[in-house]
BAFI-616294 format. One line per field, with one value per atom (N, C-alpha, C, CB): residue number from 0; atom name; residue in three letters; x, y, z. Coordinates in pm, whole numbers, m for minus. Glycine has a CB too. Example, Ala and Ser with C-alpha at 12.3 -4.5 7.8 and 13.67 -1.06 7.14 Angstrom:
<rs>
nr <- [0;0;0;0;1;1;1;1]
atom <- [N;CA;C;CB;N;CA;C;CB]
rest <- [ALA;ALA;ALA;ALA;SER;SER;SER;SER]
px <- [1319;1230;1320;1131;1285;1367;1290;1408]
py <- [m569;m450;m330;m447;m225;m106;3;m60]
pz <- [780;780;780;905;708;714;787;572]
</rs>
This chain:
<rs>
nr <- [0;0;0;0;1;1;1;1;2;2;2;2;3;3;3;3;4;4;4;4;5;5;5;5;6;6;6;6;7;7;7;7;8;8;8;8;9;9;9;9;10;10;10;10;11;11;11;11;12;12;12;12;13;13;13;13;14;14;14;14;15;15;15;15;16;16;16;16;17;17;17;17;18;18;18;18;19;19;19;19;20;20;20;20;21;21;21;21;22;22;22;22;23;23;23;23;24;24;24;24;25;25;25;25;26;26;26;26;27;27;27;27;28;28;28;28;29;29;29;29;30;30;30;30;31;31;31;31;32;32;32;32;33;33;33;33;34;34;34;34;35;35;35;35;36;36;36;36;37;37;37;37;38;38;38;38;39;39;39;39;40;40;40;40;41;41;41;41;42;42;42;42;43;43;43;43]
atom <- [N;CA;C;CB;N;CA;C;CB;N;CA;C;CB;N;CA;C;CB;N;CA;C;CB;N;CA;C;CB;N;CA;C;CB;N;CA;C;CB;N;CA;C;CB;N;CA;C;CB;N;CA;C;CB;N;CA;C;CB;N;CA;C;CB;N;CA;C;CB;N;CA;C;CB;N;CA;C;CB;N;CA;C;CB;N;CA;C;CB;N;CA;C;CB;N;CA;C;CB;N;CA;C;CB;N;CA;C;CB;N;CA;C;CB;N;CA;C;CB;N;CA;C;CB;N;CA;C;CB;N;CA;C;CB;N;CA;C;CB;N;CA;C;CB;N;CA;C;CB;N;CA;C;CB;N;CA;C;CB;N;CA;C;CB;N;CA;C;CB;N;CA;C;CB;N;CA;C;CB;N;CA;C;CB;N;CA;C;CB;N;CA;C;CB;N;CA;C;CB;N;CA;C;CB;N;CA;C;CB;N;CA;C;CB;N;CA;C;CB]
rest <- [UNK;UNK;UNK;UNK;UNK;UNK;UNK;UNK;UNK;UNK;UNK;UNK;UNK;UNK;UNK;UNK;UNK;UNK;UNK;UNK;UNK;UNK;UNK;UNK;UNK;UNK;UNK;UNK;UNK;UNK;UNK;UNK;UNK;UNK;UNK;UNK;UNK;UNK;UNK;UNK;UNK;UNK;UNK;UNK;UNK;UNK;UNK;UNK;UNK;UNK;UNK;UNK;UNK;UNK;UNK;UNK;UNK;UNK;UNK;UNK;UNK;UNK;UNK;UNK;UNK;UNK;UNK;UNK;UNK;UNK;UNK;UNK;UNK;UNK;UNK;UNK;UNK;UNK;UNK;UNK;UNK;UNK;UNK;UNK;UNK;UNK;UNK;UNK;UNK;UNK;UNK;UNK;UNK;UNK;UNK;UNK;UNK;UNK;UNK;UNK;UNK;UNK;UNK;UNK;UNK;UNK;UNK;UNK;UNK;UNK;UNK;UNK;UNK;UNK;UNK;UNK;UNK;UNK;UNK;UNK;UNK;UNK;UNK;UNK;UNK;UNK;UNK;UNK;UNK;UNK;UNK;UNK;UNK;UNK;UNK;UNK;UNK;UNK;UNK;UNK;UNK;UNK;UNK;UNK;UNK;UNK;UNK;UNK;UNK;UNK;UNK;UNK;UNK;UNK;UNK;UNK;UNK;UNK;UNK;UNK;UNK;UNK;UNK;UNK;UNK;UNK;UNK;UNK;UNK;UNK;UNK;UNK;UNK;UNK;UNK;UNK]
px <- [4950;4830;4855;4711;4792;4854;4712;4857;4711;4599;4437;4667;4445;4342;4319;4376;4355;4287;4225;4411;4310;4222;4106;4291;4129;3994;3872;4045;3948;3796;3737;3835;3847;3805;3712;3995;3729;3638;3541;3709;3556;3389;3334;3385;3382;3303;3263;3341;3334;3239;3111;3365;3153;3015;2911;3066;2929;2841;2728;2955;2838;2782;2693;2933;2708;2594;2482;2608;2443;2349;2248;2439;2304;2250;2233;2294;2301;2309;2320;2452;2227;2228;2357;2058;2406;2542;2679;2520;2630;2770;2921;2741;2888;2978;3086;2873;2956;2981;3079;2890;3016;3112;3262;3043;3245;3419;3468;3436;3422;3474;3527;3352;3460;3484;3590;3402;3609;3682;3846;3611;3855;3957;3982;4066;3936;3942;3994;3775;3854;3892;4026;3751;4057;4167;4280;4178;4281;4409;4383;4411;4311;4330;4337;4258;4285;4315;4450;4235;4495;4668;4749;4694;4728;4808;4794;4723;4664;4636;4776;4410;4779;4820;5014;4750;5037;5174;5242;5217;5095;5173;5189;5098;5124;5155;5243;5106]
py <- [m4136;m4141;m4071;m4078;m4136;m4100;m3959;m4276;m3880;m3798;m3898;m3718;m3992;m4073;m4131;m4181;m4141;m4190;m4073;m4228;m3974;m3790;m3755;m3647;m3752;m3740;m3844;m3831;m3963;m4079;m4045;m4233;m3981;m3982;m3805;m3982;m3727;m3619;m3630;m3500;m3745;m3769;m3859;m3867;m3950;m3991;m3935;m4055;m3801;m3713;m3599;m3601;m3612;m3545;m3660;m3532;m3747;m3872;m3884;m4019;m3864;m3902;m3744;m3953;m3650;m3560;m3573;m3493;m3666;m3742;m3809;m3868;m3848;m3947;m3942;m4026;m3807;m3801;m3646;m3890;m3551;m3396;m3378;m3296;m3248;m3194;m3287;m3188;m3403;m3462;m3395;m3594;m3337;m3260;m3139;m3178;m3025;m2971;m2994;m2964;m3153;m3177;m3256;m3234;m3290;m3308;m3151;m3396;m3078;m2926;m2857;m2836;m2880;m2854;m2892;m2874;m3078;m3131;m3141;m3260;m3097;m3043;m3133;m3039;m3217;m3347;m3293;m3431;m3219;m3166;m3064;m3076;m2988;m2951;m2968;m2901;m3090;m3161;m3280;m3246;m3282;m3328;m3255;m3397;m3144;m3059;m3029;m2941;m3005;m2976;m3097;m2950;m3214;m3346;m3333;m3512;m3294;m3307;m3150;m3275;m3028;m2969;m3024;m2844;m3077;m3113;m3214;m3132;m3288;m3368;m3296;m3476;m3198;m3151;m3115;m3092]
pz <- [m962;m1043;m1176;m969;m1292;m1431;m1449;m1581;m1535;m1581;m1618;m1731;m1634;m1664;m1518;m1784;m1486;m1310;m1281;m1161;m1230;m1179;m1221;m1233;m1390;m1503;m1408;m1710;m1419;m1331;m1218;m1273;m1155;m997;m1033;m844;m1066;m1079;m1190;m1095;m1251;m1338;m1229;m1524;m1141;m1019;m931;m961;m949;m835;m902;m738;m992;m1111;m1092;m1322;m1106;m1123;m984;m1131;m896;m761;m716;m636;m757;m775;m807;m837;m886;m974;m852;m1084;m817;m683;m577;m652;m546;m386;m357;m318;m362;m389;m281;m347;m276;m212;m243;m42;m304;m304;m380;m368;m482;m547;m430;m663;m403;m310;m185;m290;m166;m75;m86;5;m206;m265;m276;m457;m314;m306;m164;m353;m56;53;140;91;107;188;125;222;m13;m55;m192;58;m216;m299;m450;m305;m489;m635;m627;m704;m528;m580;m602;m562;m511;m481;m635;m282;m683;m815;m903;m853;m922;m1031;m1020;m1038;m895;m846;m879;m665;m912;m940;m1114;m857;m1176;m1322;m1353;m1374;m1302;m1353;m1337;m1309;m1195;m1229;m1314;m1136;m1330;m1494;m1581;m1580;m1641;m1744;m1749;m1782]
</rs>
C-alpha cells in the first residue's frame, strides 16, 4: 500500500465516525490505525 491508500483508509475511518458513534474508537482498539500509521511511517 502506497501513503495515499493509508491516508484513505484513516480518512474512512474519520468518516465512519460521522455515522456510526464509537466507530473511530473502534478502529483504535482493534489495532487498525496503528498498524497504518506503522505502514505510513515505514515509507517514509
Amino acid at each position: 500500500m502506497n501513503a495515499q491508500c493509508v491516508l484513505a483508509l484513516i480518512m474512512g475511518a474519520v468518516r465512519a465516525e460521522r455515522f456510526c458513534d464509537g466507530a473511530l474508537l473502534d478502529f483504535f482498539k482493534s489495532g487498525c490505525i496503528l498498524k497504518w500509521l506503522e505502514r505510513l511511517n515505514s515509507i517514509e
